[in-house]
PDB file with one MODEL, atoms N, CA, C and O in Angstrom:
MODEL        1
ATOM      1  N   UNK A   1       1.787 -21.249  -4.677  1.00  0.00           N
ATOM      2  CA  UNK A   1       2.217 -20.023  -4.050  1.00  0.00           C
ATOM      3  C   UNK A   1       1.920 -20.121  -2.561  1.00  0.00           C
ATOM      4  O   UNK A   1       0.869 -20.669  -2.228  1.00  0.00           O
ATOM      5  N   UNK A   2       2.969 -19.513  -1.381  1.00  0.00           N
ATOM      6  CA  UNK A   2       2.277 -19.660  -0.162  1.00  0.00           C
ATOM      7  C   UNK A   2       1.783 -18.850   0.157  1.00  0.00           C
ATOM      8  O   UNK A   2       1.628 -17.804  -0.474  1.00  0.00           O
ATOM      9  N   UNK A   3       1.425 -19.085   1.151  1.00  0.00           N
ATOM     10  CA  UNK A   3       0.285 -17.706   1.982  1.00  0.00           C
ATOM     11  C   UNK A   3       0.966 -16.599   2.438  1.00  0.00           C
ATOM     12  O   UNK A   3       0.537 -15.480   2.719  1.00  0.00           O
ATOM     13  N   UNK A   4       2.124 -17.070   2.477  1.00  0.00           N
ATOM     14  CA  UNK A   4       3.100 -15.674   3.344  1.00  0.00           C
ATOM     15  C   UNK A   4       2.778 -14.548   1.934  1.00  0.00           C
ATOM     16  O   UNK A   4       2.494 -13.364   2.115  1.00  0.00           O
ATOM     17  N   UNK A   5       2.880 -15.126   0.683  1.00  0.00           N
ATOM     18  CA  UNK A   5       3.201 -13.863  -0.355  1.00  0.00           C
ATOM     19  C   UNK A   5       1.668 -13.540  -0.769  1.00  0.00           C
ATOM     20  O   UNK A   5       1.519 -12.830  -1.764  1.00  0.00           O
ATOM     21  N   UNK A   6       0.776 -13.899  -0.240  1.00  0.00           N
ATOM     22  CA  UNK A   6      -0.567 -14.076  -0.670  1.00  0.00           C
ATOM     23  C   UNK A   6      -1.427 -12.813   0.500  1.00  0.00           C
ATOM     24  O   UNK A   6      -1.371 -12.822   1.729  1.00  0.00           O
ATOM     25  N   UNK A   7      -1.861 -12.237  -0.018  1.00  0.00           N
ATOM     26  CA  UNK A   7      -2.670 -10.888   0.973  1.00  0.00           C
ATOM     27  C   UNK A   7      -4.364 -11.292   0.644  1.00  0.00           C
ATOM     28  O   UNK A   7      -4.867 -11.732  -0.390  1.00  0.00           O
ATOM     29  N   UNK A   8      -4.819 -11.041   1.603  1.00  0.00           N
ATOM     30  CA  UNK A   8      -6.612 -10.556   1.507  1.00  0.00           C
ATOM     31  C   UNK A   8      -6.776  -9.112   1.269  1.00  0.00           C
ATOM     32  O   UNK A   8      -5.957  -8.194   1.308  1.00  0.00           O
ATOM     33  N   UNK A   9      -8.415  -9.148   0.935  1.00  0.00           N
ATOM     34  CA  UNK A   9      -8.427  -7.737  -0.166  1.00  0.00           C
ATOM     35  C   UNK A   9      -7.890  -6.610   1.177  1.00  0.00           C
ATOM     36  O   UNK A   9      -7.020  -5.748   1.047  1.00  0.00           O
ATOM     37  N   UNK A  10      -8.683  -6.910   2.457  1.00  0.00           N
ATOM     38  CA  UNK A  10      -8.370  -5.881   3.272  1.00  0.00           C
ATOM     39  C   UNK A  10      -7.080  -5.333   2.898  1.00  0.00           C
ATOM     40  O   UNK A  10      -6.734  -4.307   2.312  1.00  0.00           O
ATOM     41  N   UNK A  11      -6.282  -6.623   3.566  1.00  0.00           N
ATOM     42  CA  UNK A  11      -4.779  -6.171   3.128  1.00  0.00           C
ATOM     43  C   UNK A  11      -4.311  -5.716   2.159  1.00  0.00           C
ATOM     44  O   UNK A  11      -3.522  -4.781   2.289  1.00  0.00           O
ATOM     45  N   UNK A  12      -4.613  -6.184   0.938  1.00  0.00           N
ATOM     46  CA  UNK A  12      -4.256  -5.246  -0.085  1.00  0.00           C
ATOM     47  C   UNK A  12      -4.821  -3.818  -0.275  1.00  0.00           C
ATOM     48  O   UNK A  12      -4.227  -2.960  -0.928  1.00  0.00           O
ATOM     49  N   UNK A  13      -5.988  -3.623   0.330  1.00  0.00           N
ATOM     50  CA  UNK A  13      -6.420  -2.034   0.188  1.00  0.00           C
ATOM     51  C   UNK A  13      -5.599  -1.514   0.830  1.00  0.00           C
ATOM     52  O   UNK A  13      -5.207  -0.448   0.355  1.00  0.00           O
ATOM     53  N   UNK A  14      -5.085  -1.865   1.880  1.00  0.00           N
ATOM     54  CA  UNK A  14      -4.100  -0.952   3.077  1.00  0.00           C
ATOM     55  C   UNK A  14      -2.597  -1.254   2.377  1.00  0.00           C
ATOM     56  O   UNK A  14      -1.887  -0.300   2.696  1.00  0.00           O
ATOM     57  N   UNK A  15      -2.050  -1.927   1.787  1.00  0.00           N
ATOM     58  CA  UNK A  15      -0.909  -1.969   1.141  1.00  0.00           C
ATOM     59  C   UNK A  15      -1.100  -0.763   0.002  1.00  0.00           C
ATOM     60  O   UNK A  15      -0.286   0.155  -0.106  1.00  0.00           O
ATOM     61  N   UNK A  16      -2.370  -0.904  -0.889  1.00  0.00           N
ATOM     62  CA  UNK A  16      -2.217   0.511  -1.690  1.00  0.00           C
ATOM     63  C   UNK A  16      -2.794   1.466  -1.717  1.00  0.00           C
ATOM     64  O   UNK A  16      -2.944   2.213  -2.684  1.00  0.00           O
ATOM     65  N   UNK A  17      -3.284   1.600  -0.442  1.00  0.00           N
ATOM     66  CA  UNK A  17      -4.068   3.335  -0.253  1.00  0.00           C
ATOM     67  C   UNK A  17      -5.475   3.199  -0.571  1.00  0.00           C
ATOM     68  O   UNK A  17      -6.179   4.190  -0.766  1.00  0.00           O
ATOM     69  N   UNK A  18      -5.883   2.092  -0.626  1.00  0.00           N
ATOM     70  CA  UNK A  18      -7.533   2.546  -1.651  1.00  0.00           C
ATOM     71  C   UNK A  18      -8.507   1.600  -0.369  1.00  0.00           C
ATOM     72  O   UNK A  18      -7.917   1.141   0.609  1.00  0.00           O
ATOM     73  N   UNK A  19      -9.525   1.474  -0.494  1.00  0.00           N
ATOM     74  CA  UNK A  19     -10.631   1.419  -0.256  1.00  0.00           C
ATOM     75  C   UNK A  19     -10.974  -0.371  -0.261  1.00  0.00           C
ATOM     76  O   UNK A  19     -10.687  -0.951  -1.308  1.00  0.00           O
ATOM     77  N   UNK A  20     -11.387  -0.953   0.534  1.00  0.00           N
ATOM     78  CA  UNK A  20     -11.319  -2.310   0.124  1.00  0.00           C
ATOM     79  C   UNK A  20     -12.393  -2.529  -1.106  1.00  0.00           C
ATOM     80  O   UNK A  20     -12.230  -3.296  -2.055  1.00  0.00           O
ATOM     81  N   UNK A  21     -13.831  -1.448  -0.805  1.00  0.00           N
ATOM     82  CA  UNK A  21     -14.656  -2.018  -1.848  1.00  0.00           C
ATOM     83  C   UNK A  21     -13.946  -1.984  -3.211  1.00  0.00           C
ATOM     84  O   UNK A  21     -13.951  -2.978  -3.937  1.00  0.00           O
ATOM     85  N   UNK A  22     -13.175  -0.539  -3.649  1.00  0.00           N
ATOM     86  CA  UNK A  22     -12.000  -0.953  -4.603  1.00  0.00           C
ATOM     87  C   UNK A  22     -11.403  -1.696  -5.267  1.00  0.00           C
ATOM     88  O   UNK A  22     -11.081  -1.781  -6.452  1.00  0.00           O
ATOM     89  N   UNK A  23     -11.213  -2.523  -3.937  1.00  0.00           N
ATOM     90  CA  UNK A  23     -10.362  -3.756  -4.190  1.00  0.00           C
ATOM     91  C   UNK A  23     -10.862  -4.835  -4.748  1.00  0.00           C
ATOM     92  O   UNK A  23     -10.162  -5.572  -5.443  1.00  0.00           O
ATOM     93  N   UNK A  24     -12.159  -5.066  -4.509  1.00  0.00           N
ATOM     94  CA  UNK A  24     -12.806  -6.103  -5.057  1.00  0.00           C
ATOM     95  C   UNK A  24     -13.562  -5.748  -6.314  1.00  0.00           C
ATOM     96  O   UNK A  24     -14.154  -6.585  -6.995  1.00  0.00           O
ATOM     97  N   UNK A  25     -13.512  -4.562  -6.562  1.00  0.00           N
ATOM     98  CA  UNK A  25     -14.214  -3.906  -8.070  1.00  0.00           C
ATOM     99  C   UNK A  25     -12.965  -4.075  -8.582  1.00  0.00           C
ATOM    100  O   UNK A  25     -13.350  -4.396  -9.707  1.00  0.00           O
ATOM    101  N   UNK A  26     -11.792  -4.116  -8.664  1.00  0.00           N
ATOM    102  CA  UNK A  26     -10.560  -4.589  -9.201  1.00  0.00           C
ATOM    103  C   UNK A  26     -10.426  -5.999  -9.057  1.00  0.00           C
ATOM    104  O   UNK A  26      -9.804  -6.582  -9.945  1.00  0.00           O
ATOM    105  N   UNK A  27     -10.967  -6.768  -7.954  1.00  0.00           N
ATOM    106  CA  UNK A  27     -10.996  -8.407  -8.401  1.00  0.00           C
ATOM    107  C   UNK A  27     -11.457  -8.772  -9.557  1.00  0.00           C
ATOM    108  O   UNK A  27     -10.880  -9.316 -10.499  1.00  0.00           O
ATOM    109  N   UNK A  28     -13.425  -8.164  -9.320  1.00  0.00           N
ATOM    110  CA  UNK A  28     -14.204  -8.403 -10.421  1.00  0.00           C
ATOM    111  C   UNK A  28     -13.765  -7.830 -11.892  1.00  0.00           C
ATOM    112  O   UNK A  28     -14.554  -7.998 -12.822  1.00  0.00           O
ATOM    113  N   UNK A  29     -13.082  -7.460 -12.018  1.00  0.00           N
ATOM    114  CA  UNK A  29     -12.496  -6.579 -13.769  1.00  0.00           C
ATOM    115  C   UNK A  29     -11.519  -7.810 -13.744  1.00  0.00           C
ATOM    116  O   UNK A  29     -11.603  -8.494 -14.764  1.00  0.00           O
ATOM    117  N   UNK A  30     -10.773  -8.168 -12.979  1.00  0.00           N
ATOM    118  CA  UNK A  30      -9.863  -9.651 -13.820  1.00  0.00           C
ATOM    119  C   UNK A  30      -8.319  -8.086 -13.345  1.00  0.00           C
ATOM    120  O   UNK A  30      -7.109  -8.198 -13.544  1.00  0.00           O
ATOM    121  N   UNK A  31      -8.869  -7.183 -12.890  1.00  0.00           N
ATOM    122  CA  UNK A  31      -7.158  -6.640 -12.729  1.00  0.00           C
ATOM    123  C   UNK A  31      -6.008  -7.219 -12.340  1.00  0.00           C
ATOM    124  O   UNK A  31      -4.906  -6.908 -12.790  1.00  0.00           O
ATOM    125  N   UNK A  32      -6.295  -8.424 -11.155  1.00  0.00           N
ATOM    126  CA  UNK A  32      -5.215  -9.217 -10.576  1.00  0.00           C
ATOM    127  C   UNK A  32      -6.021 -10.624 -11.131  1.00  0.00           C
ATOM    128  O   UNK A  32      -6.997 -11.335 -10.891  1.00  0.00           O
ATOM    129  N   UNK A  33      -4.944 -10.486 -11.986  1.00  0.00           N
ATOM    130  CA  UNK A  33      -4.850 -12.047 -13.117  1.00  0.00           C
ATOM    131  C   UNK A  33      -4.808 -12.784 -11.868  1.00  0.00           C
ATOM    132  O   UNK A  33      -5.961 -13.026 -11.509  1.00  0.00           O
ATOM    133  N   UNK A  34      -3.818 -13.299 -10.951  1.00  0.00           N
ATOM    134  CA  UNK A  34      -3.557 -14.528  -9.879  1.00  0.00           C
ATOM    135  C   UNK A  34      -4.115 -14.284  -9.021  1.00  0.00           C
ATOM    136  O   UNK A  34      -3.516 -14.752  -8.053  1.00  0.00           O
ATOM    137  N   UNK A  35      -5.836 -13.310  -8.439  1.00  0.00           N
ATOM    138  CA  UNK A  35      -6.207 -13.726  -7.548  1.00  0.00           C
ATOM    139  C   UNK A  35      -6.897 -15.064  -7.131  1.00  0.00           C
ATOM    140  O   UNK A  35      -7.475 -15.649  -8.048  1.00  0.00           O
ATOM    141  N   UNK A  36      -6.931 -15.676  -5.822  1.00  0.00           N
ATOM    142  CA  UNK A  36      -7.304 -17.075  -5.840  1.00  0.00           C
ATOM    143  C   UNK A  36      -8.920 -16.943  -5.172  1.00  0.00           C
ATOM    144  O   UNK A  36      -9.239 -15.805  -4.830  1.00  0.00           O
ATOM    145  N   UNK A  37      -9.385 -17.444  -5.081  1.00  0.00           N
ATOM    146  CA  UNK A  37     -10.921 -17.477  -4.536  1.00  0.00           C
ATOM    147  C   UNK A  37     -10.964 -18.770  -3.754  1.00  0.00           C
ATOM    148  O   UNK A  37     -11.076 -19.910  -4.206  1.00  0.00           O
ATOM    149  N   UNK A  38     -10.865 -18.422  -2.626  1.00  0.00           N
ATOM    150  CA  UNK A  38     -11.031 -18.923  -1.623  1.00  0.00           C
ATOM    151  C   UNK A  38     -12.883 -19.061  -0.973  1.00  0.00           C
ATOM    152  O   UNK A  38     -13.711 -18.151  -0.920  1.00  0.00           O
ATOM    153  N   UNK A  39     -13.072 -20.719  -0.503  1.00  0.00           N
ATOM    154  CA  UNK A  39     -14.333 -20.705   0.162  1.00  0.00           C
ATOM    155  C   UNK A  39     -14.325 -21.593   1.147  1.00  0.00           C
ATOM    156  O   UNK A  39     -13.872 -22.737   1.174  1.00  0.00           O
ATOM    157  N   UNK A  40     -15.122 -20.667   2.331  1.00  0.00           N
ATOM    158  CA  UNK A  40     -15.054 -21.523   3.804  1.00  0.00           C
ATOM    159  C   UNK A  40     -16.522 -21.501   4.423  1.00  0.00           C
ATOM    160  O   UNK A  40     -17.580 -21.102   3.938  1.00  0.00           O
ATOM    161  N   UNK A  41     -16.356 -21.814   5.106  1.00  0.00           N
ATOM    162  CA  UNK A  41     -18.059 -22.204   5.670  1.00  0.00           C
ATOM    163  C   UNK A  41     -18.669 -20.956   6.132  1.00  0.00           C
ATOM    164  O   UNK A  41     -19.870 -20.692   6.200  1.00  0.00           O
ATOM    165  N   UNK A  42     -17.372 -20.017   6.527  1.00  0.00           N
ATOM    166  CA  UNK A  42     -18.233 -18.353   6.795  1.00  0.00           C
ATOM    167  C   UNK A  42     -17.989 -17.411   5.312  1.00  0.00           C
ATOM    168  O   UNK A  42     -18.155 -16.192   5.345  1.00  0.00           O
ATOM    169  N   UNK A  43     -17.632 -18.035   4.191  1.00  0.00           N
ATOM    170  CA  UNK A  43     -18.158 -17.224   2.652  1.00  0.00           C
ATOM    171  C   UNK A  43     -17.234 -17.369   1.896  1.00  0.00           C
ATOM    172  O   UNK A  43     -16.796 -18.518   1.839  1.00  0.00           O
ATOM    173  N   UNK A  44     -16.573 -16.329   1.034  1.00  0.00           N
ATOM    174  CA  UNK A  44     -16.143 -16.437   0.077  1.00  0.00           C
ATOM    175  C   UNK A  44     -15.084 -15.117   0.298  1.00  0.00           C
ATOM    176  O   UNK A  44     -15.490 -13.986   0.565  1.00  0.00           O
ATOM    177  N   UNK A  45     -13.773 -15.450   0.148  1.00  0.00           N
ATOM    178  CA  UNK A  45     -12.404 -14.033   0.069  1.00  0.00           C
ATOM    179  C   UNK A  45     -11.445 -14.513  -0.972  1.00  0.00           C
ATOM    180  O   UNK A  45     -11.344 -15.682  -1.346  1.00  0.00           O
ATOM    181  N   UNK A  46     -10.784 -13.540  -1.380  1.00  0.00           N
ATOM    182  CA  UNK A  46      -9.843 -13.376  -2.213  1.00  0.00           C
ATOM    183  C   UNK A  46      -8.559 -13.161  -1.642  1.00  0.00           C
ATOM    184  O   UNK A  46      -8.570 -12.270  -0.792  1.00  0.00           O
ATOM    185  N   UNK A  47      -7.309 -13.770  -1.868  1.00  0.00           N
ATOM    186  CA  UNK A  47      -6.169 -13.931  -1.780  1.00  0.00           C
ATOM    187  C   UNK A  47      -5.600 -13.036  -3.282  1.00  0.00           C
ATOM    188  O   UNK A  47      -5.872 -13.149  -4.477  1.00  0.00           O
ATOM    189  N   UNK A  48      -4.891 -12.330  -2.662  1.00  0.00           N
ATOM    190  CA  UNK A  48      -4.207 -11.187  -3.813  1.00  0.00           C
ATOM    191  C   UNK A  48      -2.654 -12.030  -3.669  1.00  0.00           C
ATOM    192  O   UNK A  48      -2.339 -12.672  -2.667  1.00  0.00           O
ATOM    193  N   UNK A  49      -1.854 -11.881  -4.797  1.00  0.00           N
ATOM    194  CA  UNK A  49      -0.334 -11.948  -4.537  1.00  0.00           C
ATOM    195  C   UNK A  49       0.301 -11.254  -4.537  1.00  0.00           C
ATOM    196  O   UNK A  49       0.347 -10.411  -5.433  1.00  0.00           O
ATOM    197  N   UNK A  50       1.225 -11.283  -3.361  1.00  0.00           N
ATOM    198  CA  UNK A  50       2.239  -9.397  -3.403  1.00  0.00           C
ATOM    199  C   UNK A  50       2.620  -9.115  -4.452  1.00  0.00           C
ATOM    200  O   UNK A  50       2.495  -7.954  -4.842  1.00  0.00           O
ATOM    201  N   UNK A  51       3.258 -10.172  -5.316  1.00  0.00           N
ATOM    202  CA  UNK A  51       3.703  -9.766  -6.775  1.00  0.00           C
ATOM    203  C   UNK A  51       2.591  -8.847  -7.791  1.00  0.00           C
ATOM    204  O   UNK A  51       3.027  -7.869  -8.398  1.00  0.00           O
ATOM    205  N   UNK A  52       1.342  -9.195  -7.894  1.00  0.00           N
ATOM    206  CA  UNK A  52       0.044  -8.909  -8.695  1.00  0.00           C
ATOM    207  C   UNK A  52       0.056  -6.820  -7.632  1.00  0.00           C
ATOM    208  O   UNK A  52      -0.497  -5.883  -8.209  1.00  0.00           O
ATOM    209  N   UNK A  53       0.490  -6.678  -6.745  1.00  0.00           N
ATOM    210  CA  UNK A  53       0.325  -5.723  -6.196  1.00  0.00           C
ATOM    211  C   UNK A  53       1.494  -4.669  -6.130  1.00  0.00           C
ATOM    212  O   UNK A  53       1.330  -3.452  -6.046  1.00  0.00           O
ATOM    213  N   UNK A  54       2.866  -5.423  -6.187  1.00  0.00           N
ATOM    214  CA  UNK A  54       4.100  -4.545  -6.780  1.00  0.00           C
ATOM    215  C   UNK A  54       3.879  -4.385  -8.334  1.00  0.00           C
ATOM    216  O   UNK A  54       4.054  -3.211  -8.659  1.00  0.00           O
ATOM    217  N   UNK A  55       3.563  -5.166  -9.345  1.00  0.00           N
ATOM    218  CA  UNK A  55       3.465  -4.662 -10.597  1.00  0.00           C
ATOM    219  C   UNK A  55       2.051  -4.094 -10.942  1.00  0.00           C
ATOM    220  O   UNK A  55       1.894  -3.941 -12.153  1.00  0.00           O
ATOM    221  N   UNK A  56       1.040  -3.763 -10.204  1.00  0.00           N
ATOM    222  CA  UNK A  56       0.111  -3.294 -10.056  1.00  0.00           C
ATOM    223  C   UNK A  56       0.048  -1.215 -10.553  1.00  0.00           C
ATOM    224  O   UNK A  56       0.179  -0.433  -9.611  1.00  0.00           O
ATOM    225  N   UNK A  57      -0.147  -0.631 -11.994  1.00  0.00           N
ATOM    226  CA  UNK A  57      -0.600   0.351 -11.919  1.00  0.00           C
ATOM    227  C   UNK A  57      -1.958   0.905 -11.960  1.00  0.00           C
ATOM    228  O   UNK A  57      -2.778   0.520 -12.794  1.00  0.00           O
ATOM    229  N   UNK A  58      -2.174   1.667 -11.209  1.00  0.00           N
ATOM    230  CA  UNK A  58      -3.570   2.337 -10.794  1.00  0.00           C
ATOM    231  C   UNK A  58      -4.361   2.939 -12.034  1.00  0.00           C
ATOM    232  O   UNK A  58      -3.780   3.895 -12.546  1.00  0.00           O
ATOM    233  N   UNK A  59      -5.839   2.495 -12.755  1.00  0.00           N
ATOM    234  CA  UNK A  59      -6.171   3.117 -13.393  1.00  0.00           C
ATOM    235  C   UNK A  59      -6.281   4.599 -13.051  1.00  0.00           C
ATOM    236  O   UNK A  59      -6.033   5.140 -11.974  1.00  0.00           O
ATOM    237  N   UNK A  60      -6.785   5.244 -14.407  1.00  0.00           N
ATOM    238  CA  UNK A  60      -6.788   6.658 -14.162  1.00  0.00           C
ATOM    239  C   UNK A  60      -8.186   6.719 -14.048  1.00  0.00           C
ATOM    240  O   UNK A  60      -9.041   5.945 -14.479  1.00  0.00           O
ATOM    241  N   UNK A  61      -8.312   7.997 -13.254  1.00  0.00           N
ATOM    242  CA  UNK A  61      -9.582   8.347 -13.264  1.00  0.00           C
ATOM    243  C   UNK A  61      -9.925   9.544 -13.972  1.00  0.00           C
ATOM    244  O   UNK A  61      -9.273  10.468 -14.460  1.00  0.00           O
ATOM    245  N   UNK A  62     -11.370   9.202 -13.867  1.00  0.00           N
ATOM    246  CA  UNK A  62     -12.099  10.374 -15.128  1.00  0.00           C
ATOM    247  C   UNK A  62     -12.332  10.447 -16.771  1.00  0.00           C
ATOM    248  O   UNK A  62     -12.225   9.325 -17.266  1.00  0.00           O
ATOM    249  N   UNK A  63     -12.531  11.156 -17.429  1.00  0.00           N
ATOM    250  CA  UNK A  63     -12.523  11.156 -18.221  1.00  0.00           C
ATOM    251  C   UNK A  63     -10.850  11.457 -19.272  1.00  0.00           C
ATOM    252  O   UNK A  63     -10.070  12.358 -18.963  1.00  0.00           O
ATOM    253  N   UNK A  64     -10.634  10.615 -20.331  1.00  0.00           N
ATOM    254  CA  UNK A  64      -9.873  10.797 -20.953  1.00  0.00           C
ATOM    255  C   UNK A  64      -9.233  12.623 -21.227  1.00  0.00           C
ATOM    256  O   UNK A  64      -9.972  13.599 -21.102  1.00  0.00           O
ATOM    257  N   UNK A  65      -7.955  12.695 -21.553  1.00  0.00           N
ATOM    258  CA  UNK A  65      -7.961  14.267 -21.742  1.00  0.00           C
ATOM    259  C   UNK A  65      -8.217  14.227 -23.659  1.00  0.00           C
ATOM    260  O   UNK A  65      -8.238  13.307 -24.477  1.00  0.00           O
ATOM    261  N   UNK A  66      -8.440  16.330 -23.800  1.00  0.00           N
ATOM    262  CA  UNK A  66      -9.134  15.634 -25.257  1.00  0.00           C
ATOM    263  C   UNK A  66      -8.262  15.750 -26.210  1.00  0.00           C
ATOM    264  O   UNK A  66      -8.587  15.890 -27.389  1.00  0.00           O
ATOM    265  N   UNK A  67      -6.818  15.694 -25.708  1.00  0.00           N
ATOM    266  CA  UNK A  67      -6.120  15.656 -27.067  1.00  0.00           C
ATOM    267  C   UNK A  67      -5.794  14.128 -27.026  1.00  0.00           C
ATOM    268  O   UNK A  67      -4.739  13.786 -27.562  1.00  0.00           O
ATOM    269  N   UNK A  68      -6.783  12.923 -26.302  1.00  0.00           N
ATOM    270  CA  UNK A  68      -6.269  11.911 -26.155  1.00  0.00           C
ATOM    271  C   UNK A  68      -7.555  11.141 -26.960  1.00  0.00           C
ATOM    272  O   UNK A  68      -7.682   9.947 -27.228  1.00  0.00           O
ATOM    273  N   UNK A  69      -8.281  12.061 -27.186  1.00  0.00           N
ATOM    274  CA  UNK A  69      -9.398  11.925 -27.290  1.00  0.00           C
ATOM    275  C   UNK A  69     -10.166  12.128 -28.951  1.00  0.00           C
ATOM    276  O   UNK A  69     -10.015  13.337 -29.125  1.00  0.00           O
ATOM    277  N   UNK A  70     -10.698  11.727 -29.886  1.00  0.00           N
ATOM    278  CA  UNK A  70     -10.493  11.895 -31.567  1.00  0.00           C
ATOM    279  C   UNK A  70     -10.955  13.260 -31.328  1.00  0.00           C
ATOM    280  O   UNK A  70     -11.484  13.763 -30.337  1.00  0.00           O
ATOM    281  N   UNK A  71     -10.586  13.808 -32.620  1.00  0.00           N
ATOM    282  CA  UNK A  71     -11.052  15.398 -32.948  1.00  0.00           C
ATOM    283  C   UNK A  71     -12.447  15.717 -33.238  1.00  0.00           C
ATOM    284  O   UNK A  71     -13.119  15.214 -34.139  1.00  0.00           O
ATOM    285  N   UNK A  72     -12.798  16.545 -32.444  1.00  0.00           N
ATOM    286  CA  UNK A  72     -14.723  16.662 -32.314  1.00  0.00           C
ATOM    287  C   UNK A  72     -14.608  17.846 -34.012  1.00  0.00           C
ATOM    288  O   UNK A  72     -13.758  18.700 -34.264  1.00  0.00           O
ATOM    289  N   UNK A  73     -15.909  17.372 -34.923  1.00  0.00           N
ATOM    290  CA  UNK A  73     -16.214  18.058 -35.912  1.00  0.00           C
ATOM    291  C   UNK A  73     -16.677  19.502 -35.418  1.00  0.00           C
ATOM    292  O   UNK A  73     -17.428  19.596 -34.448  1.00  0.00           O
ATOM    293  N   UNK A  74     -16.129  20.836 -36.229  1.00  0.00           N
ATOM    294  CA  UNK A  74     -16.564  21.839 -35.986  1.00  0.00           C
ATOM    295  C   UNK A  74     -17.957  22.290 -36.487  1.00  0.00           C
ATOM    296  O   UNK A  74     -18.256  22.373 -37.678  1.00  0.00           O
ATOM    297  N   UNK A  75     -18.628  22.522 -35.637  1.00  0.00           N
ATOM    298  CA  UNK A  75     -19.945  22.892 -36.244  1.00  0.00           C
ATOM    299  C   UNK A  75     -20.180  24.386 -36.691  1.00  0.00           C
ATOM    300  O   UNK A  75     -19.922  25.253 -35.857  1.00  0.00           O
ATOM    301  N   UNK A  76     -20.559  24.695 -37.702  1.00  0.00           N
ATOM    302  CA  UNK A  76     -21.046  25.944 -38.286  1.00  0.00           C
ATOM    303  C   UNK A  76     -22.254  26.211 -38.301  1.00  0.00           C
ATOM    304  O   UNK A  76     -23.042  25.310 -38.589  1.00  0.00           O
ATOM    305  N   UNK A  77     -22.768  27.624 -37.971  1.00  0.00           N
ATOM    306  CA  UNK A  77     -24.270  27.969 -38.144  1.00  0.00           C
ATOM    307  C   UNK A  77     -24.931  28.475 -39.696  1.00  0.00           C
ATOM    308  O   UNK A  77     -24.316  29.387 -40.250  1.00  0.00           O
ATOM    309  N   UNK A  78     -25.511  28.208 -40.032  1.00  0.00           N
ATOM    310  CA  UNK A  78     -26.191  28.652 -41.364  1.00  0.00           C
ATOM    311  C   UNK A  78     -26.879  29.836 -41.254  1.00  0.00           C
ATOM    312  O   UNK A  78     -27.696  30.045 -40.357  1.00  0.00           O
ATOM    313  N   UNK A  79     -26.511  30.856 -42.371  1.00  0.00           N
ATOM    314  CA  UNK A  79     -26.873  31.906 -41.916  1.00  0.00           C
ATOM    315  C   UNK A  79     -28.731  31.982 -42.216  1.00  0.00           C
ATOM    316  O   UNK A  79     -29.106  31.549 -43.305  1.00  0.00           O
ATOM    317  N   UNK A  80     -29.618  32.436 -41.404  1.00  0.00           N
ATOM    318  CA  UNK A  80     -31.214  32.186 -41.735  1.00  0.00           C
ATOM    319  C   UNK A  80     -31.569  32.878 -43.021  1.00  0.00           C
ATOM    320  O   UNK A  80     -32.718  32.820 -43.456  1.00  0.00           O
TER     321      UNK A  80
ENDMDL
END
């Protein structure tokens, strides 16, 4: 793949709105299957591919909704 289609995380945070630390908490999960890991004598960056970033959807945040969610048992009180 060349470098022209190949972004750093910066760049990819600014291509999708988010945050670079983001971006690399999405490296580390394996979200972009083809990122490359790059190492040079000043550290270690990631090369994103534009493709991995056009088919790219955004997890959701928060908690699940609860009809998505199994059916909680109803609890009853006993009378004393």
């Amino acid at each position: 793949m060349s470098k022209k289609t190949m972004l750093t995380t910066q760049e990819a945070a600014d291509h999708l709105g988010v945050a670079y630390q983001t971006i690399m908490a999405w490296v580390y999960q394996g979200k972009f299957p083809n990122a490359q890991k790059e190492e040079t004598p000043r550290g270690i960056y990631y090369l994103i591919p534009l493709a991995d970033l056009n088919d790219f959807e955004r997890p959701k945040r928060g908690r699940p909704a609860k009809s998505d969610a199994a059916p909680a048992k109803k609890r009853t009180r006993k009378a004393a």
